[in-house]
C-alpha positions as CSV (number, residue, x, y, z in Angstrom):
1,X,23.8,16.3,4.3
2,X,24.0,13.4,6.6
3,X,21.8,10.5,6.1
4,X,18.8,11.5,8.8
5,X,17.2,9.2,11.0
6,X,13.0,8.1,9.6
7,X,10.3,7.8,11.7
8,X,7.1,6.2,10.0
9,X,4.2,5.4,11.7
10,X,5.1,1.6,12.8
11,X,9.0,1.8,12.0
12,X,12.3,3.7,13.4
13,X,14.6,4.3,10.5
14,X,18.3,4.8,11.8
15,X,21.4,5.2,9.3
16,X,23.4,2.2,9.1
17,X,26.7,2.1,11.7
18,X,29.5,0.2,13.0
19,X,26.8,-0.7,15.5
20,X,24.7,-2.6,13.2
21,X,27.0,-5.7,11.8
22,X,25.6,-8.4,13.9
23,X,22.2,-7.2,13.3
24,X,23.1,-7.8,9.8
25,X,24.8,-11.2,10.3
26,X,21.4,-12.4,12.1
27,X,19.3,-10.9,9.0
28,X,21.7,-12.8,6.4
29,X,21.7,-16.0,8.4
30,X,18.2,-16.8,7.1
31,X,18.3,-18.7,3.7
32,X,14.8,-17.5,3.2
33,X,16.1,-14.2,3.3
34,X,18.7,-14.4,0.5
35,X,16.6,-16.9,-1.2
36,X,17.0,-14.7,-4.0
37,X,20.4,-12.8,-2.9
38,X,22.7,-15.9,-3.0
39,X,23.0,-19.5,-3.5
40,X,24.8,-19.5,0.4
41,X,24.6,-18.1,3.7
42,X,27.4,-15.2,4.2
43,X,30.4,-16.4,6.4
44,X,30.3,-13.5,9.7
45,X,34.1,-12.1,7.8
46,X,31.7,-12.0,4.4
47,X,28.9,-10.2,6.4
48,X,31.5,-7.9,7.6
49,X,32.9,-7.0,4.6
50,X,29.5,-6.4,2.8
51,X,28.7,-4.0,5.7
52,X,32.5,-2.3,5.4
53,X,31.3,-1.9,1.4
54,X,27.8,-0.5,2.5
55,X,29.5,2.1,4.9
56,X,31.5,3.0,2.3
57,X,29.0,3.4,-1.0
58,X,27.0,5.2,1.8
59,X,29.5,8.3,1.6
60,X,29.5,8.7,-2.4
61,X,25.9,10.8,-2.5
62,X,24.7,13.1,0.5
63,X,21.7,12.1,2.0
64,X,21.7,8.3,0.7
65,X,22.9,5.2,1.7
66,X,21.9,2.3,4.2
67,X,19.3,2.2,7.0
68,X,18.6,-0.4,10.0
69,X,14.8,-0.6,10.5
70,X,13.3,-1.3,13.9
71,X,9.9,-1.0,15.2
72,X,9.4,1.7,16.8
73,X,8.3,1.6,20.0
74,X,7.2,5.3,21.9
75,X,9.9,6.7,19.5
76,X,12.8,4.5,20.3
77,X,14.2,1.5,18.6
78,X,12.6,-1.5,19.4
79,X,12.7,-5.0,17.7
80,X,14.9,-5.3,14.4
81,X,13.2,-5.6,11.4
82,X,15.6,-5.9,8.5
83,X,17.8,-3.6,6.2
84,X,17.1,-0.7,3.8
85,X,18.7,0.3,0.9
86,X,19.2,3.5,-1.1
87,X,22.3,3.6,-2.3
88,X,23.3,5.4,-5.6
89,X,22.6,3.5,-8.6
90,X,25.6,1.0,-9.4
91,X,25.9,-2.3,-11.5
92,X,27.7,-2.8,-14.7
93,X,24.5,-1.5,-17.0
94,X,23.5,1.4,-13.8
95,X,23.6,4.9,-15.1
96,X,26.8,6.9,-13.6
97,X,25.0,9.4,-12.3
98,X,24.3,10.9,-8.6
99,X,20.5,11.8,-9.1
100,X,19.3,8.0,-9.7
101,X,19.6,5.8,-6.7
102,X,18.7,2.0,-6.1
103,X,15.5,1.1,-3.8
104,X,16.2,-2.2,-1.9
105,X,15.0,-4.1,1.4
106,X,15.6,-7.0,2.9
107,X,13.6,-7.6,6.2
108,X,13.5,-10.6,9.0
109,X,11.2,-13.4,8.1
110,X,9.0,-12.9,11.0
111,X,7.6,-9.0,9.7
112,X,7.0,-10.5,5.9
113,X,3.4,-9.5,4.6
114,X,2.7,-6.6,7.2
115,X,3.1,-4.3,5.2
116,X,6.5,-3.1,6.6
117,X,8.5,-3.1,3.5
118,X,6.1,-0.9,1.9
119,X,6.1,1.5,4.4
120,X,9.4,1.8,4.9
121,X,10.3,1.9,1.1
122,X,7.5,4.9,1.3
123,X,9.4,6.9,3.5
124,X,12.7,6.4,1.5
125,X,11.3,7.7,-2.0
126,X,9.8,10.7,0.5
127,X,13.3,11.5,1.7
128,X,15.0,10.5,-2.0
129,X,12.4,13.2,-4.0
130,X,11.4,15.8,-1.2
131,X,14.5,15.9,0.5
132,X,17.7,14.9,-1.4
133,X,15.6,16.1,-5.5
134,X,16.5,12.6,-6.8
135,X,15.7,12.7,-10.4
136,X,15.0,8.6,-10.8
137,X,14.8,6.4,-8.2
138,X,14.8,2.3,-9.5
139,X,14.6,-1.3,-7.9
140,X,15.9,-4.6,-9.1
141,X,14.5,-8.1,-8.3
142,X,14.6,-11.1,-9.7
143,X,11.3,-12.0,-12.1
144,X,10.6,-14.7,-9.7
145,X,10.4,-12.4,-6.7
146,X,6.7,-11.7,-6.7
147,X,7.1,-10.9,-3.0
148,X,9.3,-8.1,-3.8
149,X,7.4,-7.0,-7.2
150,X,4.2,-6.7,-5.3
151,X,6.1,-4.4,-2.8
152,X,7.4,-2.3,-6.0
153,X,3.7,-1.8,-7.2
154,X,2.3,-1.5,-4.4
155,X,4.5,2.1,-3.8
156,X,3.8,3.1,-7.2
157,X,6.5,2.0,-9.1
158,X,6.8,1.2,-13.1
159,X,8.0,-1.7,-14.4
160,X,10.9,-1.0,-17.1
161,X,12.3,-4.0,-18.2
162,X,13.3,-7.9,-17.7
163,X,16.6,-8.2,-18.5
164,X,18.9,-11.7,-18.3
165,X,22.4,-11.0,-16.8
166,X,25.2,-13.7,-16.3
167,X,25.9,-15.0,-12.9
168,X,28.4,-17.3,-11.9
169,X,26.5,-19.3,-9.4
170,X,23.3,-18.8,-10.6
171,X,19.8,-19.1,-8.6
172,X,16.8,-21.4,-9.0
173,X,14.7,-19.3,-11.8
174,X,17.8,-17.4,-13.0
175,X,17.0,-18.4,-15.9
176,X,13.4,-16.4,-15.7
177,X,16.0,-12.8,-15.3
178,X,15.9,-9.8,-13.6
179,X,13.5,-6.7,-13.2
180,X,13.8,-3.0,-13.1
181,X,11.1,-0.9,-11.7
182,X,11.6,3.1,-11.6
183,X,10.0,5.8,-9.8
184,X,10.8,9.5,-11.9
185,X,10.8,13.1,-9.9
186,X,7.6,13.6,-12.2
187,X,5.8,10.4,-10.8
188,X,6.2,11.0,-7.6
189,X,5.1,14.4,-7.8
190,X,1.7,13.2,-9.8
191,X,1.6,10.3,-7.1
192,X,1.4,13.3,-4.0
């Protein structure tokens, strides 16, 4: 199953493509945006390897992978709005297995605290349950990123567990660690 295209009601939701590297480019050019990502601003040949890597992981589960996010305007694409992730789980401590994917998003500045990420993330635990039968679907962030945690709630999703990995260039409140949040097939069926 190809990933499909989204529709919510304020946002277009079109599987990530060739297409789509300078849109990524301009979304990773923001320090605010990686401002818990990465202690530096991508080089374009870095963006266009990340996005090379993202086309790629997208192929390892039917159904998930990488979206572009634009408002949707009478049904078409209209202003970008950032990138969204649902990848299969991966990481060094990441269960192996292809019923638990990874929830991200990562969104322009400008559409922050509208709402948008919610929405959107909405639509993608829809499509990962009702559509694809995920068992699990989690979300990491750092502790720090009450933005982001607030988001994770806000959809319904269960805090796990802090845990403290090691990173070679680490990030103001590193030290604080990272957060898992999970959403089960169960859950989301209580949730409906």
């Amino acid at each position: 199953m190809p990933q499909p295209i989204l529709r919510t009601e304020r946002l277009l939701l079109s599987p990530l493509a060739e297409r789509h590297l300078e849109a990524e480019i301009h979304l990773y050019s923001d320090p605010e945006v990686l401002r818990f990502l990465s202690t530096r601003t991508p080089t374009s040949d870095e963006a266009a390897a990340s996005h090379r890597r993202r086309l790629t992981m997208a192929e390892k589960v039917d159904g998930l992978g990488f979206w572009i996010a634009h408002l949707s305007e009478a049904g078409e694409e209209g202003e970008f709005v950032g990138l969204l992730m649902l990848p299969p789980a991966h990481g060094p401590d990441q269960p192996d297995d292809p019923a638990v994917c990874d929830l991200g998003y990562r969104l322009l500045r400008r559409h922050w605290g509208r709402g948008l990420a919610s929405e959107a993330s909405r639509a993608l635990l829809r499509h990962a349950f009702d559509t694809i039968g995920q068992s699990r679907v989690i979300a990491q962030t750092m502790t720090a990123n009450l933005g982001s945690r607030r988001v994770l709630e806000a959809i319904g999703m269960r805090y796990v567990r802090t845990y403290h990995p090691t990173f070679d260039e680490p990030l103001p409140d590193a030290h604080l660690g990272e957060v898992e949040y999970e959403m089960t097939q169960r859950m989301w069926r209580t949730m409906r």
